[in-house]
C-alpha positions in Angstrom: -19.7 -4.9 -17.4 -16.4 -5.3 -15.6 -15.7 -5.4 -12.2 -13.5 -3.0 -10.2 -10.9 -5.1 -9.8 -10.8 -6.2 -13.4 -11.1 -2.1 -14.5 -7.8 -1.4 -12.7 -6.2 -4.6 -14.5 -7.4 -2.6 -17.8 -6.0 0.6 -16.7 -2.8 -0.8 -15.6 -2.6 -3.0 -18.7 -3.1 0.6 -20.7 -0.4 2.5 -19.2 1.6 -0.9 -20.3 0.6 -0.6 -23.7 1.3 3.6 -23.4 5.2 2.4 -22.3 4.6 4.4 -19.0 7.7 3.3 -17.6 6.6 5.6 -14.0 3.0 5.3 -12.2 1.2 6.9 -10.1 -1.7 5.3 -8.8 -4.1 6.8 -6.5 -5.4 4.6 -3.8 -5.1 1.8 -6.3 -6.9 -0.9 -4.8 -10.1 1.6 -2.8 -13.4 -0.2 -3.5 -11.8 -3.7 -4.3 -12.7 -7.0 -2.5 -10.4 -8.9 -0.9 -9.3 -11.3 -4.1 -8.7 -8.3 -6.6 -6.7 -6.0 -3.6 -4.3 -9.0 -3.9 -4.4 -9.4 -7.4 -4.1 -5.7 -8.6 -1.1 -5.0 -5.7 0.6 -8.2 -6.7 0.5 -6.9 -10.2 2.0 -3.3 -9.4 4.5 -5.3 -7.5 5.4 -7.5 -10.4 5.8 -4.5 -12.6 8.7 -3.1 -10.5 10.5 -5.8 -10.6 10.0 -5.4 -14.3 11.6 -1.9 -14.2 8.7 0.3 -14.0 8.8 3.1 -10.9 5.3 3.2 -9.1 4.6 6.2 -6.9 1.3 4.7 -5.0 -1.2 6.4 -2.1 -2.6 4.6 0.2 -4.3 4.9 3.7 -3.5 0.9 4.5 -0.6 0.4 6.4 -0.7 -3.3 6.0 -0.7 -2.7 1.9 1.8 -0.3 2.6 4.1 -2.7 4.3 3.6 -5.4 2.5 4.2 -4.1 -1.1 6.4 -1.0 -0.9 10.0 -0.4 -0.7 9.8 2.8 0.7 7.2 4.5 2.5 6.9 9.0 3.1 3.8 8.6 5.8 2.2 12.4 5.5 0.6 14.3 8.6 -0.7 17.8 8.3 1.4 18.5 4.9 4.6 17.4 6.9 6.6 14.0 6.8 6.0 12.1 9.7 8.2 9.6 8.5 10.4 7.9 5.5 12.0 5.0 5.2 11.6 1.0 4.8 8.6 -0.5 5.3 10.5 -2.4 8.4 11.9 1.2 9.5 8.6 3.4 9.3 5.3 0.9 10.1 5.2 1.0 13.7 2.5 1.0 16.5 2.9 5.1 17.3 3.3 6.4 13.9 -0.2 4.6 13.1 -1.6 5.7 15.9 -0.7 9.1 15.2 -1.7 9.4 11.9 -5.2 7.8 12.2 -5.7 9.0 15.8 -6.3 5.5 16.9 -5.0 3.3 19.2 -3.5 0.4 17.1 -1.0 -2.2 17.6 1.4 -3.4 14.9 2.1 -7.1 15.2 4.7 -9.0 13.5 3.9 -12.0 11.6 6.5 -14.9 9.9 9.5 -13.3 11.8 9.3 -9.4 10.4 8.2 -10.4 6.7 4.5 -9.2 7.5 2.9 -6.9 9.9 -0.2 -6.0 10.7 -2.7 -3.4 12.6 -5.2 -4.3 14.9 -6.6 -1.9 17.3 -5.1 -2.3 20.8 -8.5 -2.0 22.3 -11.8 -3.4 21.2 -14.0 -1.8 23.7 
């Protein structure tokens, strides 16, 4: 038995071995603890710098920011918005696409955000 995170290693490491220059990953770290999240996303991240184009879903903004060049945020079939990371991860778009309200922080100058809600009660 492996575990999830070591499954989507594999299944990366197969596309590899297929010469899949282009991937498309669905949700590519769901039902991962902490430890593998980092470790599969830092792989995916590593492989574009290798060449490789990876076309990702996700419903984290924080992964989203922190390991994508671009971002097309969906709502209702539409684009709500496209752009950097920097240019599209903001406190209104989240809110609007999760009907929440969140707030987007900055962390070590702009290099990191993050959302937390804007009210715990």
């Amino acid at each position: 038995n492996i575990s999830g995170g070591e499954l989507q290693l594999a299944l990366i490491a197969r596309a590899i071995a297929q010469q899949a220059k282009i991937l498309v990953m669905d949700e590519p770290s769901a039902n991962l603890d902490y430890g593998n999240r980092m470790r599969v996303m830092q792989t995916v991240q590593g492989l574009t710098r290798d060449g490789y184009a990876v076309i990702q879903s996700t419903h984290d903004p924080d992964q989203a920011y922190l390991y994508s060049d671009k971002i097309l945020a969906l709502q209702g079939g539409r684009v709500a918005a496209f752009g950097t990371p920097q240019e599209t991860i903001s406190s209104p778009l989240i809110s609007s696409l999760y009907s929440v309200d969140v707030e987007v922080c900055s962390m070590r100058g702009d290099e990191i955000r993050v959302c937390i809600p804007a009210d715990s009660h």
